[in-house]
GUFI-109458 format. One line per 2 residues: number of its first residue (from 1); their letters; for each residue x, y, z of N, C-alpha, C. Coordinates in pm, 1 decimal, always signed. Layout:
// residues N
NUM) A) X Y Z X Y Z X Y Z; ... $
END
This chain:
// residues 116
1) XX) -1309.6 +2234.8 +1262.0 -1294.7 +2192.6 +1124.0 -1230.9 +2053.7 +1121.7; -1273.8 +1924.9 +1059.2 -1238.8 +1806.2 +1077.8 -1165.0 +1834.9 +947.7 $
3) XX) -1047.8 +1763.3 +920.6 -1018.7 +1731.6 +811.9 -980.9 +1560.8 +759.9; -1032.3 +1518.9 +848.9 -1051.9 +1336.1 +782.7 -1178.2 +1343.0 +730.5 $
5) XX) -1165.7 +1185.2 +639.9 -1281.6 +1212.1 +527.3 -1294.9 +1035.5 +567.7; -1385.0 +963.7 +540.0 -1384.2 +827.8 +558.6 -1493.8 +808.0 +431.4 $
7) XX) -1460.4 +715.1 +362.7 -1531.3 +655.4 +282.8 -1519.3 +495.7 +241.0; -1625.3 +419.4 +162.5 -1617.8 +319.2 +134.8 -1577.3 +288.1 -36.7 $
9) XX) -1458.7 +178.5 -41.2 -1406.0 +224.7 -139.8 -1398.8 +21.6 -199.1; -1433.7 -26.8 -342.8 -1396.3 -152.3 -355.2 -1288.4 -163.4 -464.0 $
11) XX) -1215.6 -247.6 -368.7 -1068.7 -293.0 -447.7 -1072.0 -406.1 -496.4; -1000.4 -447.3 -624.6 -974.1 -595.7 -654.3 -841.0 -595.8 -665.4 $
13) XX) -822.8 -727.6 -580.4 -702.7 -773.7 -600.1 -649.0 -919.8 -623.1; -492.5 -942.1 -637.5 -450.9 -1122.1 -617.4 -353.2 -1123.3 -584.7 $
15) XX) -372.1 -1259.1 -578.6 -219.1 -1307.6 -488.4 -187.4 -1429.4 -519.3; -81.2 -1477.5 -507.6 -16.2 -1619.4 -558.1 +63.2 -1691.6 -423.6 $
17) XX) +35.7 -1842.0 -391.9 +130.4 -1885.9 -305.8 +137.0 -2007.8 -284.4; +215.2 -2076.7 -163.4 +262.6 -2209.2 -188.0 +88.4 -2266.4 -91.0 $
19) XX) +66.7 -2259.9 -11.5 -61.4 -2252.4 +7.0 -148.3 -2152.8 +14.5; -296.3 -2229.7 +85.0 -380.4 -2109.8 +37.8 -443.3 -2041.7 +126.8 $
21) XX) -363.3 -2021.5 +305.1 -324.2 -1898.1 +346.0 -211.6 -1768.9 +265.6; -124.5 -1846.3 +246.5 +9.0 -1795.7 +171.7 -82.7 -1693.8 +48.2 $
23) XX) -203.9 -1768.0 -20.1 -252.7 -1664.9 -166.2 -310.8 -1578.2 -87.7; -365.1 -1596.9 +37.3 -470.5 -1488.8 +84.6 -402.1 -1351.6 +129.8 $
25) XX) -331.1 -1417.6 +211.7 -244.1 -1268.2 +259.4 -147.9 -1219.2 +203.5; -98.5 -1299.5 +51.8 -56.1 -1249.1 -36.4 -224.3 -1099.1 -68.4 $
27) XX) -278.0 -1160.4 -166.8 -392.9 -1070.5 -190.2 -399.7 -949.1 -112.7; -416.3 -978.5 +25.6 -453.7 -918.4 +125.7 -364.0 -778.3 +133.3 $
29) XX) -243.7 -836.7 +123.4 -105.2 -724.0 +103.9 -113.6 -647.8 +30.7; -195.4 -662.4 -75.2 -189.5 -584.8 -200.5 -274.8 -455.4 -177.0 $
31) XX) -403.5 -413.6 -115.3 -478.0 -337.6 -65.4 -388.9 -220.9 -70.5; -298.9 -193.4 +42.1 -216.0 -114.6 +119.7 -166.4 -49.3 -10.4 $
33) XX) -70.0 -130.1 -117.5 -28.0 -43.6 -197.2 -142.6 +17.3 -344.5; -231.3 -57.9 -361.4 -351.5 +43.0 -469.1 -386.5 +159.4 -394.9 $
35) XX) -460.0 +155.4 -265.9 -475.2 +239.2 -148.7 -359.0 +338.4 -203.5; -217.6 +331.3 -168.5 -159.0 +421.0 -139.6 -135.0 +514.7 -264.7 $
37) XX) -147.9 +440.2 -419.2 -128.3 +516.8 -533.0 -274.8 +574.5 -539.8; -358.5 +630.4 -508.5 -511.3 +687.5 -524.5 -487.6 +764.8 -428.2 $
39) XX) -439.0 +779.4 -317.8 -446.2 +897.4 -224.0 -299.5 +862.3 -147.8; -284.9 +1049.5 -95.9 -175.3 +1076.8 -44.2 -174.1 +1056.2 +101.1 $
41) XX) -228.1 +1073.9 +207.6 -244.9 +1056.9 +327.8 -310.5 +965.7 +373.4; -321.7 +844.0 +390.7 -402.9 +767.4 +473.1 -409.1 +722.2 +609.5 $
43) XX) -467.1 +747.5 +691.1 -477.2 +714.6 +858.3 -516.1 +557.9 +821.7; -632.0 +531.0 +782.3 -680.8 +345.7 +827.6 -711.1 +330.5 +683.7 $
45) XX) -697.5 +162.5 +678.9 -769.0 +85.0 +571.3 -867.2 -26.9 +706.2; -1005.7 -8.2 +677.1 -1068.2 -138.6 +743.4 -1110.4 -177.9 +663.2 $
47) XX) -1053.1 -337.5 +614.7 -1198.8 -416.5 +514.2 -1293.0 -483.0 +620.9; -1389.0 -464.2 +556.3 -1520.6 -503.5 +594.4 -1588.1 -586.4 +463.9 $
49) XX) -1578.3 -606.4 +432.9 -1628.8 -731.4 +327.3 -1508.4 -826.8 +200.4; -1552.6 -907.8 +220.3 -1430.2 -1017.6 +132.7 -1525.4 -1085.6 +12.6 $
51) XX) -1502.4 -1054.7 -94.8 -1581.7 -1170.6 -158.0 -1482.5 -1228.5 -257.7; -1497.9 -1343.9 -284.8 -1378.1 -1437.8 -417.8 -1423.3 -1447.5 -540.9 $
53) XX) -1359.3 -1376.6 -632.8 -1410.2 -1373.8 -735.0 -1365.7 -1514.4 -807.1; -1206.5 -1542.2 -806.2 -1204.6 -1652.4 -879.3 -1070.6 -1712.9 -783.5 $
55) XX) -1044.7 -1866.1 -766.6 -979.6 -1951.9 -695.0 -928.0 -2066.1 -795.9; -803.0 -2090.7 -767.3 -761.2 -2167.1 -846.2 -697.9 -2241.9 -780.1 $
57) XX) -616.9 -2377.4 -863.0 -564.1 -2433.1 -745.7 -486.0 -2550.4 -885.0; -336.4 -2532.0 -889.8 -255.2 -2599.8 -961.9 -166.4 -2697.3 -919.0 $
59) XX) -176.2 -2810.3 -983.9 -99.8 -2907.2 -948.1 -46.5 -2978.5 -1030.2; +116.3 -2975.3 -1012.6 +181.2 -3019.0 -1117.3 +273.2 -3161.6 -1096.1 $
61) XX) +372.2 -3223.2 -1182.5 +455.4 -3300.6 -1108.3 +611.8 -3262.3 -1139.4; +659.3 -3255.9 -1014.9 +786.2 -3194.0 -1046.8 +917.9 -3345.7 -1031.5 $
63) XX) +977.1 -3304.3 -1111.0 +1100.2 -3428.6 -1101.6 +1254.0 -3362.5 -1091.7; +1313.7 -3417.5 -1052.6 +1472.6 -3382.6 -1059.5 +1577.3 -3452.1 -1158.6 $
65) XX) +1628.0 -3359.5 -1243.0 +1715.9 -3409.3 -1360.2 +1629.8 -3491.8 -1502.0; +1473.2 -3474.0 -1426.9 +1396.8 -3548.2 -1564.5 +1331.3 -3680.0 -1493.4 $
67) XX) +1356.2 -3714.0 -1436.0 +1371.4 -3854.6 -1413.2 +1339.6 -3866.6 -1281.8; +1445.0 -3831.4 -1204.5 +1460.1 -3893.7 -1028.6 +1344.3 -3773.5 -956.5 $
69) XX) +1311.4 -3870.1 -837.2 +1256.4 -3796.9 -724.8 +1086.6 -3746.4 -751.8; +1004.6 -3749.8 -821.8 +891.6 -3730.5 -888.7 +799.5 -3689.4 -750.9 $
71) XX) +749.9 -3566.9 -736.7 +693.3 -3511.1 -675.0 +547.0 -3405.4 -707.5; +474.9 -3391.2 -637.9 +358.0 -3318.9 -648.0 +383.5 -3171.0 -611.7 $
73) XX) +388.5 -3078.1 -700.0 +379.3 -2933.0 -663.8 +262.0 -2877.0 -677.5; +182.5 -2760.6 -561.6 +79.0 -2721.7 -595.6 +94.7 -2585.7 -511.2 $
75) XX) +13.9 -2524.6 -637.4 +42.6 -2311.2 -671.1 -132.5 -2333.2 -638.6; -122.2 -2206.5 -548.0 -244.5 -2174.3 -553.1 -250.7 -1985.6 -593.0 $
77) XX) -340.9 -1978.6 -685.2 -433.7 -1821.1 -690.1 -573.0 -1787.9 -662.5; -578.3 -1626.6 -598.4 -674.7 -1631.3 -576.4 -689.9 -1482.6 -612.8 $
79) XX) -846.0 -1431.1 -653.4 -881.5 -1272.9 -740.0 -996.9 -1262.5 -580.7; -980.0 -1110.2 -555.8 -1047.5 -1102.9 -436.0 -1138.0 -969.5 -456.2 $
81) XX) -1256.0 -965.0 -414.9 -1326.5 -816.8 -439.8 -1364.9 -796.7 -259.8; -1236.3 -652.0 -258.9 -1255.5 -674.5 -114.4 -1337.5 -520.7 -85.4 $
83) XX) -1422.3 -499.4 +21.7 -1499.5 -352.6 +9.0 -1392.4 -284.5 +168.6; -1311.6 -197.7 +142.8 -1275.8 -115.6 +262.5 -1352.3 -17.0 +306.3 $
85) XX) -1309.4 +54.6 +441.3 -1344.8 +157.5 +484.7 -1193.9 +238.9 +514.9; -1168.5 +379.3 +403.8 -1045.2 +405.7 +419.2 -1051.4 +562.1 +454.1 $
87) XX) -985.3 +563.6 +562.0 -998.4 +689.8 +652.5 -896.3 +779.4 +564.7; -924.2 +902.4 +538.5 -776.1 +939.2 +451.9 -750.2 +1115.8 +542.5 $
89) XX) -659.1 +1167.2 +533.5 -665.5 +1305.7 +581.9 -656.3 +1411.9 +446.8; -773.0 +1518.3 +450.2 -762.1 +1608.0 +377.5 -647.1 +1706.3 +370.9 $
91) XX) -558.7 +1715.7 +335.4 -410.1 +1820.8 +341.9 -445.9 +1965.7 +291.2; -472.8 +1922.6 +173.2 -553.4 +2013.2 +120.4 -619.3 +2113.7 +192.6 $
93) XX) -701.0 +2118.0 +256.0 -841.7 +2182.3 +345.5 -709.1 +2318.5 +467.7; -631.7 +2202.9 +487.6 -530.7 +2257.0 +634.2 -472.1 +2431.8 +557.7 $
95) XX) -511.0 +2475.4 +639.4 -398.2 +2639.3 +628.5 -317.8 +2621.8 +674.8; -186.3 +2620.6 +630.8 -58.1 +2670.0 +654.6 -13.2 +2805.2 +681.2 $
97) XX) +66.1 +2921.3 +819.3 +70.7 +3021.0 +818.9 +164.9 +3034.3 +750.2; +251.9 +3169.6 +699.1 +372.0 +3134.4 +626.5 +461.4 +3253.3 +700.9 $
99) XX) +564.9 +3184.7 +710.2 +711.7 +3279.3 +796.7 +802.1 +3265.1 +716.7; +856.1 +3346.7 +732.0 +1009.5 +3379.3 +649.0 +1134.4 +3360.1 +746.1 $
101) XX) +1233.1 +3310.1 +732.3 +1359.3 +3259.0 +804.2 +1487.1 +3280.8 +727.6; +1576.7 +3301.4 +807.5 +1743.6 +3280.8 +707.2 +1737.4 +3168.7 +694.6 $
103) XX) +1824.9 +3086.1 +605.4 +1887.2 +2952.9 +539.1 +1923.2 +2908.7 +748.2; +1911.5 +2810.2 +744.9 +1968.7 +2756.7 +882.6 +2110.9 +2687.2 +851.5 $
105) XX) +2099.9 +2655.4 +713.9 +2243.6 +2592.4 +671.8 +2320.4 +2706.6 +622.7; +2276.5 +2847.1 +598.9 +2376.6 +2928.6 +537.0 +2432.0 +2968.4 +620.0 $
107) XX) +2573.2 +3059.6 +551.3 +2676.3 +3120.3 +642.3 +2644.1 +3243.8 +698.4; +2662.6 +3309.9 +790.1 +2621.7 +3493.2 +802.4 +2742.2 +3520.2 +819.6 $
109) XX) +2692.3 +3656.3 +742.1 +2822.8 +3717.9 +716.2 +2820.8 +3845.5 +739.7; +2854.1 +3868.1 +842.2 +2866.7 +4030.0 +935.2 +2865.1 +4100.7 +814.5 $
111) XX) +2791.5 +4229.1 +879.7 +2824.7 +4342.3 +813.3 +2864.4 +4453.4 +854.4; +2935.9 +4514.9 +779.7 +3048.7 +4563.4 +777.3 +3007.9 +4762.2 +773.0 $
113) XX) +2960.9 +4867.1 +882.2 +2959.1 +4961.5 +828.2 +3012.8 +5057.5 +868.2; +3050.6 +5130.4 +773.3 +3192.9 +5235.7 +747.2 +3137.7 +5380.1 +819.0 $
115) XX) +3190.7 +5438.9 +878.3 +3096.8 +5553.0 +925.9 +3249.1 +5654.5 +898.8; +3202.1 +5761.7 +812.9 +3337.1 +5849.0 +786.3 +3280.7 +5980.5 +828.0 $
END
């Protein structure tokens, strides 16, 4: 009885950063946690396809106190439609036997019998 299930699943995601490795593996990071709110067990995420939905790329000028130091800042974003292959384990499916045990943290407490 197997109880992994593998399927192909497409996620969108984004990411924000100072460059535009920095937006990707921002994005990229994000997988892991949508993945993890949709299912409880996961063995693998493989993406296998990347496509860009939308890329941006901001550039501003930044100054100090208003005035001094006048500089170029640039933000990059990026929206990603990525297709995984996400291995997950069925829990569900598994039989559990069931045993009964004392408390391992409780106290025992002799007993006590009277023979008259």
């Amino acid at each position: 009885m197997s109880i992994q299930e593998c399927q192909q699943v497409i996620v969108t995601v984004e990411g924000k950063g100072d460059s535009k490795q920095h937006a990707f593996a921002s994005a990229l990071g994000q997988i892991q946690k949508k993945m993890m709110q949709e299912s409880e067990v996961i063995l693998r995420i493989e993406p296998i396809e990347v496509n860009v939905i939308e890329a941006k790329q901001k550039t501003y000028k930044e100054r100090f106190l208003f005035f001094f130091f006048p500089r170029n800042k640039t933000t990059y974003h990026v929206e990603l439609e990525v297709t995984v292959n996400v291995t997950t384990l069925q829990v569900d499916e598994v039989a559990f036997t069931q045993e009964m045990t004392d408390d391992p943290e409780g106290i025992q407490i002799p007993v006590i019998s009277k023979k008259i």
